[in-house]
Structures are given as structure tokens and as C-alpha cells.
C-alpha positions as CSV (number, residue, x, y, z in Angstrom):
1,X,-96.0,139.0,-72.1
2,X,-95.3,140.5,-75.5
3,X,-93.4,143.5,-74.1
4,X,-92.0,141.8,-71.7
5,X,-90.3,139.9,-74.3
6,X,-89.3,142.6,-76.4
7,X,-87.7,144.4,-73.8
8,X,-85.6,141.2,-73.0
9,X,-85.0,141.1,-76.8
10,X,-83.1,144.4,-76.4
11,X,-79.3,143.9,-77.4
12,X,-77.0,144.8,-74.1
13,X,-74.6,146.7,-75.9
14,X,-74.0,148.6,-72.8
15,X,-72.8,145.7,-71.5
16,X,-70.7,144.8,-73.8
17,X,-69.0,148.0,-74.7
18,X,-68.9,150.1,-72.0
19,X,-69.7,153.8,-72.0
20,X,-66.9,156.2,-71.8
21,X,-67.7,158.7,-69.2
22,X,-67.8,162.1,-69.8
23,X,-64.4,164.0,-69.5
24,X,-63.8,167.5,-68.5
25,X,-60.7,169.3,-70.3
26,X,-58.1,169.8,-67.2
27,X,-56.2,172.7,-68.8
28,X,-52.8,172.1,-68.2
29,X,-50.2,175.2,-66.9
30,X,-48.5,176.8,-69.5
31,X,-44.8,177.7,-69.6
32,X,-46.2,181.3,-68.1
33,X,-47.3,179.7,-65.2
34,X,-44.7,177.4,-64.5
35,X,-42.8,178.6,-61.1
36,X,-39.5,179.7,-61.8
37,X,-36.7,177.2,-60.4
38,X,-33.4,177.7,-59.0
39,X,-30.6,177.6,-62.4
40,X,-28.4,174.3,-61.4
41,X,-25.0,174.6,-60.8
42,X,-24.0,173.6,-64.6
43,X,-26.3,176.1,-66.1
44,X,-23.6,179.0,-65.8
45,X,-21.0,176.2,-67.1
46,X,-23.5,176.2,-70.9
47,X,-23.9,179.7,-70.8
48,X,-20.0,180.9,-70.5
49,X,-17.7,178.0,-71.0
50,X,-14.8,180.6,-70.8
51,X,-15.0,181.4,-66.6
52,X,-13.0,179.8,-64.2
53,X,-14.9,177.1,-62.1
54,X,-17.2,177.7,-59.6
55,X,-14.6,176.5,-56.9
56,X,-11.8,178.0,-57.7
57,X,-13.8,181.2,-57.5
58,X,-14.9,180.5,-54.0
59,X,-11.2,179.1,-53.1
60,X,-9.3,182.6,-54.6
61,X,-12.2,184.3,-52.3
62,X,-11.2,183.2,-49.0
63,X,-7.6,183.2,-49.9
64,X,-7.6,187.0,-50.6
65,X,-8.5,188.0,-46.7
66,X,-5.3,185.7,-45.9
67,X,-2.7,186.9,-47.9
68,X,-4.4,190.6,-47.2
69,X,-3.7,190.6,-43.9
70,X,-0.5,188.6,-44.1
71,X,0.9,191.4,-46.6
72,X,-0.1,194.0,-43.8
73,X,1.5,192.2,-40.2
74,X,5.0,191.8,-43.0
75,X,5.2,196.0,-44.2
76,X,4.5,196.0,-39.8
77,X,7.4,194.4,-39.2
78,X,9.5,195.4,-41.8
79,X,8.5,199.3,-40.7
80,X,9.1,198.1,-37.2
81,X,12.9,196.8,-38.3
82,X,13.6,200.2,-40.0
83,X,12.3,202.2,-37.0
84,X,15.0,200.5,-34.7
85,X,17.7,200.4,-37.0
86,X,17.2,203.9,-37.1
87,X,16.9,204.8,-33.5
88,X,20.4,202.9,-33.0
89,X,22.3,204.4,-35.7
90,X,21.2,207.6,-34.0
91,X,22.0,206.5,-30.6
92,X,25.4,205.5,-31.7
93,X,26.6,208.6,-33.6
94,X,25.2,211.1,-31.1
95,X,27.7,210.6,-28.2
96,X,27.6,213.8,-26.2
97,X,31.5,213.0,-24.9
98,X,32.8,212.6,-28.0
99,X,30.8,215.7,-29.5
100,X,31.9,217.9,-27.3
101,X,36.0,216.6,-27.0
102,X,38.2,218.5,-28.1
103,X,40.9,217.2,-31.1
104,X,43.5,216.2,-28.8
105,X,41.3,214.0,-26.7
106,X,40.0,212.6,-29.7
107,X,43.7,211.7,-30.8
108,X,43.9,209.6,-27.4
109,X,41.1,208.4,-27.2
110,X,42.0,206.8,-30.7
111,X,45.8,206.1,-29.5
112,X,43.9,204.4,-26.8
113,X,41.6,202.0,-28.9
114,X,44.9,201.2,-31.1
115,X,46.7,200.1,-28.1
116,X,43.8,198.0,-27.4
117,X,43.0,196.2,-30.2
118,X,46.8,195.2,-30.5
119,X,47.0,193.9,-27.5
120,X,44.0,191.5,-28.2
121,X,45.7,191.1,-31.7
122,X,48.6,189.8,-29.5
123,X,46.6,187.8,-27.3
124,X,44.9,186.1,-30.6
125,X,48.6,185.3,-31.6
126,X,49.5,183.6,-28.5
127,X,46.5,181.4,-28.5
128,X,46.9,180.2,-31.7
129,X,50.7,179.5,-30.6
130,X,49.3,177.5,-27.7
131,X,47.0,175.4,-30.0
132,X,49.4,174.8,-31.8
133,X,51.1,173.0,-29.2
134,X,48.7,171.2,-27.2
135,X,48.0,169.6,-30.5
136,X,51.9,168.7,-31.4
137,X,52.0,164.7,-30.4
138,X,56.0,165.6,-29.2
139,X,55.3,168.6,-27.2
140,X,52.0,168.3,-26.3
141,X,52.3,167.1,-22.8
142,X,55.2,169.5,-22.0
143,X,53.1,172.3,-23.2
144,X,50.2,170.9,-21.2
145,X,51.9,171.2,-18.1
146,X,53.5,174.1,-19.0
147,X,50.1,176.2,-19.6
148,X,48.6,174.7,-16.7
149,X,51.3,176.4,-14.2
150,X,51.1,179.1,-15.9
151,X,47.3,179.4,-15.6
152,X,47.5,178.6,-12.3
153,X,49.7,181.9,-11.5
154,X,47.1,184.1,-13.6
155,X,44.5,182.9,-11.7
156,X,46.4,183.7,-8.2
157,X,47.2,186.7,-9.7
158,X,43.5,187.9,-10.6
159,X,42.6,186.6,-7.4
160,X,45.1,188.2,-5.4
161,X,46.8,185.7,-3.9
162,X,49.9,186.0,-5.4
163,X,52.3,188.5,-5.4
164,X,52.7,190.5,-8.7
165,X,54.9,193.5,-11.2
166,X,55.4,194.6,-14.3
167,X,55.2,197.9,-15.8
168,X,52.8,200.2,-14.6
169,X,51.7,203.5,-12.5
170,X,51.4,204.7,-9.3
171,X,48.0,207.6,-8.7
172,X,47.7,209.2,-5.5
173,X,44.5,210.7,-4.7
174,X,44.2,213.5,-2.3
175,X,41.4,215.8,-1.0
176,X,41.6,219.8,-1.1
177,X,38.1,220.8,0.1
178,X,36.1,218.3,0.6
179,X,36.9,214.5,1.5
180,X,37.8,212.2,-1.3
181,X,34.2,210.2,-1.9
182,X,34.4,206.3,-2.2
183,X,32.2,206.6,-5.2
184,X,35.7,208.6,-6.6
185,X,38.1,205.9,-6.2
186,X,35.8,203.4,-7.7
187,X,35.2,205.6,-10.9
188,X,39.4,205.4,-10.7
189,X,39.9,201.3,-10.3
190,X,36.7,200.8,-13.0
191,X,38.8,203.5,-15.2
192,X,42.2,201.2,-14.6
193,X,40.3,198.4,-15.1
194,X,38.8,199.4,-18.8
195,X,42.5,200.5,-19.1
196,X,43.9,197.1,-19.1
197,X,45.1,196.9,-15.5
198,X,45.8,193.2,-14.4
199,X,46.7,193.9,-10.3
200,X,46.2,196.7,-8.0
201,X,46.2,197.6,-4.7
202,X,45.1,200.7,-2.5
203,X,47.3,201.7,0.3
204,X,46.2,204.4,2.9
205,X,48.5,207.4,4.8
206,X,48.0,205.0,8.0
207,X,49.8,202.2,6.6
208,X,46.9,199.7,5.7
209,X,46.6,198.9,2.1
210,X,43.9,196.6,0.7
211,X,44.8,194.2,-2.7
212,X,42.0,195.4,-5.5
213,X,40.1,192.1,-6.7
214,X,36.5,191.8,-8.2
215,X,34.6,191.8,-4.7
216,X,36.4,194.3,-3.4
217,X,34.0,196.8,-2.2
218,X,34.7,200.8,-1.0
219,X,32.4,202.9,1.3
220,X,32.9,206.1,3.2
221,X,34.0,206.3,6.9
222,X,33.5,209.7,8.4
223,X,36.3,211.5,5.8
224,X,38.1,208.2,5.5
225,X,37.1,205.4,3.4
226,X,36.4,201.5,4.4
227,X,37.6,198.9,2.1
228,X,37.2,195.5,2.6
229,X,36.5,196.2,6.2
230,X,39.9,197.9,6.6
231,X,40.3,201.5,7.2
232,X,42.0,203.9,5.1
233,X,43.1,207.4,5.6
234,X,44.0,209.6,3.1
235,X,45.6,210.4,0.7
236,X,45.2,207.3,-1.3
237,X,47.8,205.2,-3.4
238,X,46.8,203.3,-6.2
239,X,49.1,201.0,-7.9
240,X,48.6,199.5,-11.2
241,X,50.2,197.1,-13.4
242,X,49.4,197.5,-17.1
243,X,50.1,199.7,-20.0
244,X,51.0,202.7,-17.9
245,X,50.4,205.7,-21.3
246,X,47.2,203.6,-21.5
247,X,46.2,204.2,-18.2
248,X,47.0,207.4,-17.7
249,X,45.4,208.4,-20.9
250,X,42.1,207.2,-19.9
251,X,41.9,208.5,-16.4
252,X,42.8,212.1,-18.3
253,X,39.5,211.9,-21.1
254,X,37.3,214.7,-20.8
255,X,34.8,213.6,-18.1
256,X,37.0,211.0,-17.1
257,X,38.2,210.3,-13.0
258,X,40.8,213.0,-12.8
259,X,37.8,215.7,-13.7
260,X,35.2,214.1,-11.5
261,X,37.6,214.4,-8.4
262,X,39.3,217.6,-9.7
263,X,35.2,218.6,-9.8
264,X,34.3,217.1,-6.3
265,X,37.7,219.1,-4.4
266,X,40.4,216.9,-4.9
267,X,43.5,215.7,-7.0
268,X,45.1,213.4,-9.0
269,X,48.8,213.0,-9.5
270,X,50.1,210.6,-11.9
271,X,53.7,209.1,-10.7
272,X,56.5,208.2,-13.0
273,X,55.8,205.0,-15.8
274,X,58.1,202.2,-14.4
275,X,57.8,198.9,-12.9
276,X,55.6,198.7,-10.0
277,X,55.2,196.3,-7.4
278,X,51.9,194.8,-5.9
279,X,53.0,192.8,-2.7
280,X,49.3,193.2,-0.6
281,X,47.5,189.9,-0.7
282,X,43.4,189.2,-0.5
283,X,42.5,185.8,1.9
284,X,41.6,183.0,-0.5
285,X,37.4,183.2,-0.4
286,X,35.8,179.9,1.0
287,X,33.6,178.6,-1.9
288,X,30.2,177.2,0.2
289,X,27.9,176.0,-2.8
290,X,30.2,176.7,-6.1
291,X,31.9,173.3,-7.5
292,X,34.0,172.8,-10.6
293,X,32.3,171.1,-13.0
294,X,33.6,168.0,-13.9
């Protein structure tokens, strides 16, 4: 009982105070050991203050591909612009015709372009006249009407419908060899017509005669030529009203009408300057679909 009551007697201190358990030291990673992280994007910022930001570095980055290959398609073009500009400076200074004309056809051929550009000088003059007119409160109806009738006869004209003269030429085409080619007498009316010549008419050694208008079409007929469905025997007469030294200067240019049919067996004579008469009328066409406009 004695022991018994000394080992009740026994202070609890380890009930009281608790015992602290035994601890192992966790040794902690050093710096050494510490993984390596990714440097954040404001660690460059402390480290140079003087840069440009990371943006505008990525921004001047894709804009230099841009303006690289902008720069290139512009010296593309630009090399492209030249290369034309060059091919028709060429093409209009090496004219084999004129190279190879002599000085005297070069003087015509200049006489020519004179008489030309004062004639549209002239024109220029009487539309400005005419303006002036229509616009005049006192004369502008008796202008109207006045411009109007004439119009109306420069159309019939142009058409052939109307009878017309004035100065001009007469060119009579004949064969020698061979029989004159329809493909001749329309290098001679496109000639007249570059020439200036306002009315013509063809007229044939049988006594049929054809008035020259735009549609007026010329093929070959067994050594006689067809013109608007009308044959024509030769030799053929070709009057012309217009500027008759214009005309006859440019059917005379070196590779002009005269030397194609001079070349092909035939001739050209060139009558007498004077006033000429075109009486042969073309049948008003019958417009089907075409309407003024309105």
C-alpha cells in the first residue's frame, strides 16, 4: 500500500507541461538551389531605364516588313513608268516615213500640218462667235434658228443628201498594167478624207457615179470595181471639195496613194484647183433601232 501511495504521490508534471517532441533540422534550400525563374517583364525596365519600351520594340518590328515591301512594289512601278515612257518617246521619234523623206516632202508635209491647224484655229473662232450669240438675249433666237438651218445642210451634206461645191480637185485614176485594186481607191478617199475633204463622189467611164459617204464600201468586180452595189468601169473620177493644195499635197507624200497605185500599174492625174461640183446623191438610210435621245 505504501508504494502504491508513493507512486500516486508522484507530481504529473507531464501533464501539466507537455513535452516538446523531438525536432529534426529540415535544412532549408539555399540560394544555390533555388530554380532559376523567368526575369519579369519590368526587370529589363531597372536594369536599362534608357531603351525604348518593350512595345514599341515589337510594334517598329512588324512595321519594318510593311514599309519593306511597300518601298519595293513603289521603285516597281516607278521603274515600270520609266520603261514606258521610254518605249514611247522611241516609238514616236523613230518614224521610218519621215526618216527616210526627203527635205521637200518634209516642207509639205509641214505646209500641210500648218494648213491644218489654221483651219481648226478658224473653226475655234467661229464657235466662239456662235456662243457668243446664242447667249445674246436680242439675237439669241435669230441665231438659234439660224445655226439650226445651217446644221441641218452640214448634216445633208455629210450624209449625202444634198447637193454640194466649193473649191476643190478632180483625180482620175487609171490602170496601165494591171487593174486599178479597190483596196487603191480606198487608200485615195481615206487620203482625201485626212486631207480635209467635206464631199466626194466617184464616177465611172460607164456613166454611173456613186456619192462617197461613211458606209460607203468598194470591192473588186472582175477588173471593174463595185461600189455601193453599183458598177464602175474605169478609169475612175474622184471629186473633192476641200483645200485643193492640201489635198493634192497629201496624196503626193512619199508612200502616199499616188506611189501605191503608181507601184501596183496605174496612174494618178491631178486636175486643175477650181470649184467643183458634187451633184450624185446617197438614199437617206432607214434608222431600225437608232433614236435621238431626248
Amino acid at each position: 500500500m505504501a508504494e502504491r501511495d508513493e507512486e500516486k504521490a508522484e507530481p504529473a508534471v507531464s501533464a501539466d507541461v507537455p513535452e516538446e517532441p523531438a525536432t529534426e533540422a529540415v535544412e532549408l534550400p539555399g540560394d544555390d538551389d533555388a530554380p532559376e525563374r523567368d526575369a519579369a517583364p519590368g526587370d529589363d525596365a531597372d536594369e536599362d531605364d534608357d531603351g525604348p519600351p518593350p512595345a514599341a520594340v515589337a510594334a517598329a518590328a512588324a512595321a519594318t516588313p510593311k514599309r519593306t515591301v511597300a518601298g519595293a512594289m513603289i521603285g516597281v512601278l516607278v521603274g515600270l513608268l520609266g520603261f514606258a515612257l521610254v518605249v514611247q518617246v522611241q516609238n514616236n521619234t523613230t518614224d521610218p516615213t519621215l526618216a527616210s523623206a526627203r527635205q521637200a516632202d518634209l516642207l509639205q508635209i509641214l505646209a500641210d500640218l500648218e494648213s491644218r491647224s489654221q483651219r481648226l484655229q478658224g473653226d475655234i473662232g467661229d464657235l466662239e462667235t456662235l456662243k457668243r450669240e446664242l447667249t445674246s438675249d436680242a439675237q439669241g433666237t435669230a441665231a438659234a434658228l439660224e445655226q439650226a438651218r445651217k446644221r441641218a445642210d452640214q448634216l445633208g451634206i455629210l450624209a449625202g443628201t444634198l447637193p454640194a461645191q466649193g473649191p476643190g480637185l478632180t483625180f482620175t485614176v487609171q490602170a496601165k498594167t494591171e487593174p486599178i485594186r479597190a483596196i487603191d481607191i480606198v487608200d485615195v478617199i481615206q487620203e482625201l478624207r485626212n486631207a480635209g475633204a467635206e464631199a466626194m463622189q466617184i464616177s465611172g467611164s460607164n456613166g454611173s457615179s456613186v456619192r462617197i459617204i461613211v458606209s460607203t464600201y468598194f470591192a473588186d468586180a472582175s477588173g471593174s470595181l463595185n461600189v455601193d452595189g453599183q458598177t464602175l468601169t474605169g478609169p475612175y473620177v474622184i471629186t473633192a471639195i476641200g483645200d485643193p493644195s492640201t489635198m493634192d499635197k497629201a496624196l503626193r507624200i512619199p508612200g502616199g496613194p499616188v506611189a501605191l497605185v503608181t507601184s501596183h500599174g496605174g496612174n494618178v492625174i491631178v486636175g486643175e484647183p477650181g470649184t467643183v461640183t458634187v451633184t450624185t446623191l446617197h438614199a437617206p438610210a432607214t434608222l431600225e433601232y437608232a433614236e435621238p435621245v431626248s
